[in-house]
N, C-alpha and C positions, 0 to 999 in steps of 0.2 A: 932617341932618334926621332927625328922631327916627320910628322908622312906626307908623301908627297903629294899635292893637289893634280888633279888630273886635269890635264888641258881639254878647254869645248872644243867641241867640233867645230869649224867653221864652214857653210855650206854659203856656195856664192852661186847666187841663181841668176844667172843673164844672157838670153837669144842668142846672141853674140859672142862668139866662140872667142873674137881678141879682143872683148872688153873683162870675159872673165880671166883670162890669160893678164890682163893687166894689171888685174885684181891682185892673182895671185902672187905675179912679181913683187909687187909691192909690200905685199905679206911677208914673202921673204926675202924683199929688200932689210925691212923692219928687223928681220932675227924673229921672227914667232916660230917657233915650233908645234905649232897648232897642227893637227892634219885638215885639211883643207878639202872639201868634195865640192860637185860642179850641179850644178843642175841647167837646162837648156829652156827652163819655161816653169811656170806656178805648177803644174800637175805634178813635172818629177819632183819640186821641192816637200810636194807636201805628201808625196809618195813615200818619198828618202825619211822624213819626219818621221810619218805613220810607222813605217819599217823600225825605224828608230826607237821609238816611246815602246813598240812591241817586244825587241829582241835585249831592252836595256829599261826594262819598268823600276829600278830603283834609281835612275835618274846618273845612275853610274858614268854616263855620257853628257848626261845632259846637265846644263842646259848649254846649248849650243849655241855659236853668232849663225845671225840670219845677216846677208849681205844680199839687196834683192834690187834689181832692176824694176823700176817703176813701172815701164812698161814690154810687157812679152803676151808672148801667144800662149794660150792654154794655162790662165788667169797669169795676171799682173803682181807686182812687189806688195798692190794696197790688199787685193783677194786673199795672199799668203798670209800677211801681216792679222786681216780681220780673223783668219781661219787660227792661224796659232795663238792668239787671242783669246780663244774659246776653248783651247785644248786645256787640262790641269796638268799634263806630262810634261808642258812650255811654258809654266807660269812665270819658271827663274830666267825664259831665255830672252837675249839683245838684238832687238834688231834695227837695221840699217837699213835704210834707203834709197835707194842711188839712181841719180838721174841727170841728162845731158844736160834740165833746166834747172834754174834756180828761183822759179817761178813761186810766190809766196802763197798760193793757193795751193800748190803741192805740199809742201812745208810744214801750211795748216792740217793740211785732210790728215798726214803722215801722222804729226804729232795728235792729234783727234782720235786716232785709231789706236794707240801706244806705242807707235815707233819712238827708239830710244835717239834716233838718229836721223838723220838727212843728208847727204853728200850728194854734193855735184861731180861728175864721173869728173875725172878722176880724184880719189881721195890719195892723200897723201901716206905715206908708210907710218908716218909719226903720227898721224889722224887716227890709221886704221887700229894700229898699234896701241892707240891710247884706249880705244871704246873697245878692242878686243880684252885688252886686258884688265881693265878695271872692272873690280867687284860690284 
């Protein structure tokens, strides 16, 4: 019997209550089966995280997609991004970047920082689908 890989969490952190709603559509437009959490701003993301690496220290969860709005109240995609950066609990995890612009100084700073990813809102199901699930 082959064992089964456990799907990441995918946490989509965005101010905007129908940009993460569009997110999520498009998730499962895709067919993932990921469970999927919300966060409203950087603090709950890195909240939800901290919780996370606490209550699942063998990484049994993790590592998780980060889908992050560039910019929100109560730190931003790039504050998240440096912050799990620095954690060892998130060393395996992906994260995404997402933003209304396509501006190549965002791009830069994103990829500078380790973001695995860059979108321009909105990303495509086959886009999201691909950086979700590849190893």
């Amino acid at each position: 019997m082959t064992p089964t890989r456990s799907l990441p969490v995918v946490l989509i952190a965005d101010d905007d209550p129908e940009d993460r709603s569009a997110v999520e559509r498009e998730l499962v437009r895709a067919g993932l089966k990921n469970l999927n959490v919300s966060a409203s701003d950087g603090d709950e993301a890195i909240d939800f995280l901290e919780d996370m690496a606490a209550h699942f220290p063998t990484n049994e969860r993790s590592p998780c997609v980060l889908l992050l709005d560039v910019k929100m109240p109560g730190g931003g995609g790039f504050e998240v991004l440096k912050w799990v950066r620095t954690q060892s609990a998130f060393k395996r995890t992906k994260v995404a970047l997402m933003s209304n612009s396509d501006e190549p100084r965002l791009r830069q700073r994103a990829a500078a920082l380790g973001a695995d990813a860059y979108f321009v809102k909105f990303p495509r199901g086959d886009e999201l689908a691909k950086f979700v699930s590849a190893d």
